[in-house]
C-alpha positions as CSV (number, residue, x, y, z in Angstrom):
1,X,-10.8,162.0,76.4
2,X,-7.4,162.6,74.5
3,X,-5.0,165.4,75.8
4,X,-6.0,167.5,73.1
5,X,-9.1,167.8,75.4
6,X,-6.7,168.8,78.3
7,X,-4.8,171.4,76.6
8,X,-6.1,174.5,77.9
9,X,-9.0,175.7,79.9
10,X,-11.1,176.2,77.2
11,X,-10.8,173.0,75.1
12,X,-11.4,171.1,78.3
13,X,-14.5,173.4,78.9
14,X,-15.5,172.6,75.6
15,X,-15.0,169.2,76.1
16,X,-17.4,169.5,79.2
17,X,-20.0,171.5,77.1
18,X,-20.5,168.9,74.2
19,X,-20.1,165.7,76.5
20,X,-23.2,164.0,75.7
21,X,-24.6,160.1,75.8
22,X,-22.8,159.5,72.3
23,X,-19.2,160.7,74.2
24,X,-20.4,158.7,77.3
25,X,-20.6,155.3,75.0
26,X,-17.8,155.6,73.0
27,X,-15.4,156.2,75.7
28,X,-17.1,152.8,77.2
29,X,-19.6,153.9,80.1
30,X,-22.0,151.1,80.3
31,X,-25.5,152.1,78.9
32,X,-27.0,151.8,82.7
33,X,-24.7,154.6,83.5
34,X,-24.8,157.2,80.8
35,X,-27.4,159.7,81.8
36,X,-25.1,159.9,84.9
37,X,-22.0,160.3,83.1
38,X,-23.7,163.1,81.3
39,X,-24.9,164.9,84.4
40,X,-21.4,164.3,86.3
41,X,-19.8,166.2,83.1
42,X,-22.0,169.0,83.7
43,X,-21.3,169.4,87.4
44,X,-17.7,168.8,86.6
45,X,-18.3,171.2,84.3
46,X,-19.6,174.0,86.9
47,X,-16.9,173.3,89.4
48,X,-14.5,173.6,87.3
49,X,-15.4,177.0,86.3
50,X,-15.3,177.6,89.9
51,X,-11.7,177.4,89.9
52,X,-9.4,181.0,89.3
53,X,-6.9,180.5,85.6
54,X,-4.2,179.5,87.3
55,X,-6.2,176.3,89.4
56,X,-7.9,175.8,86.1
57,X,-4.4,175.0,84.6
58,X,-3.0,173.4,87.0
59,X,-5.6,171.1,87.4
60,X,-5.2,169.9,83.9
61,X,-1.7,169.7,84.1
62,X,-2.8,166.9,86.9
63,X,-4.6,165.6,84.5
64,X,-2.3,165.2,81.8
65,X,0.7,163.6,84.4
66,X,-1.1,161.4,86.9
67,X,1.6,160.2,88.6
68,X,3.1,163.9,89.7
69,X,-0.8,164.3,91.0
70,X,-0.5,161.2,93.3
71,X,2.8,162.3,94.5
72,X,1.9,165.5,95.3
73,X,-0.4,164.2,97.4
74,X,0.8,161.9,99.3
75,X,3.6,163.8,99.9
76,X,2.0,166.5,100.7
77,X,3.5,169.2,98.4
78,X,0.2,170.7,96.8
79,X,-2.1,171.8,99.7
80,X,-5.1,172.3,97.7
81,X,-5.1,167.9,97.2
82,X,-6.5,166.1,99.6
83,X,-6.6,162.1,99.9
84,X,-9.8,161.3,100.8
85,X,-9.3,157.2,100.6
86,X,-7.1,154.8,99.2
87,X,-8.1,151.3,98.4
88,X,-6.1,148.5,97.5
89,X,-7.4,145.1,95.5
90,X,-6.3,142.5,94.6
91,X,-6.9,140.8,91.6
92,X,-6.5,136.8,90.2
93,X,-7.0,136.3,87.3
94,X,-6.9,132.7,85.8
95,X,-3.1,132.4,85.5
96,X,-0.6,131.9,88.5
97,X,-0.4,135.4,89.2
98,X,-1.9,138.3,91.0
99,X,-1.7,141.8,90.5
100,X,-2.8,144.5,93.4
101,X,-4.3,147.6,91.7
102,X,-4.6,150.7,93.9
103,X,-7.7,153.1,93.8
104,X,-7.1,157.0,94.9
105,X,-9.9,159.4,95.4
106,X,-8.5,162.8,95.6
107,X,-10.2,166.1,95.9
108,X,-8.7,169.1,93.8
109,X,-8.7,172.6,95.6
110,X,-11.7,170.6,97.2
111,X,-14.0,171.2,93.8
112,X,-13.4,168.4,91.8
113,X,-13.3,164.5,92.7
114,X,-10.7,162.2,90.6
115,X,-10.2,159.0,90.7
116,X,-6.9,157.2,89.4
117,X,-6.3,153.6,89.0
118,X,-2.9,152.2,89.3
119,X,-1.3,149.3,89.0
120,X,2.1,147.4,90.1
């Protein structure tokens, strides 16, 4: 997905419309998972047209600046985001040093599920 996708409404509706198993590969879903990839773009799809203009938009513009979107919600600034769980790991790879990644799934206005991956 590039943010050309997330520029409006409408190009991320038509994003949702045309996602397909050849959209699904090349952004690197594994091939066990495409068919449901394909079917979550199409609920995703549905919800989202759930959601009144302005939701719509400001949705994407949570899309498009992740950080402000887990910010809002833990601070609790935006009351249509929830956090539903938060999950930290932690990762060693085969140097010295470890790096904890954090997991957030958040419901949107509660339609839509996202899930953000962070690192520090």
């Amino acid at each position: 997905m590039s943010l050309n996708q997330l520029k409006s409404p409408e190009n991320y509706i038509e994003y949702l419309k045309n996602y397909d198993e050849k959209e699904a590969i090349r952004l690197g879903i594994d091939e066990s998972s495409v068919e449901e990839a394909v079917i979550q773009a199409k609920k995703s799809l549905d919800e989202f047209m759930k959601l009144s203009l302005k939701d719509q938009n400001l949705f994407l513009e949570y899309m498009r600046n992740p950080n402000e979107l887990i910010q809002n919600t833990l601070n609790g600034s935006d009351p249509n985001l929830a956090l539903v769980e938060e999950v930290n790991m932690l990762d060693t790879p085969l140097s010295n040093t470890q790096a904890t990644f954090r997991i957030f799934f958040i419901i949107y206005n509660p339609l839509l599920f996202i899930l953000f991956l962070f690192s520090y």
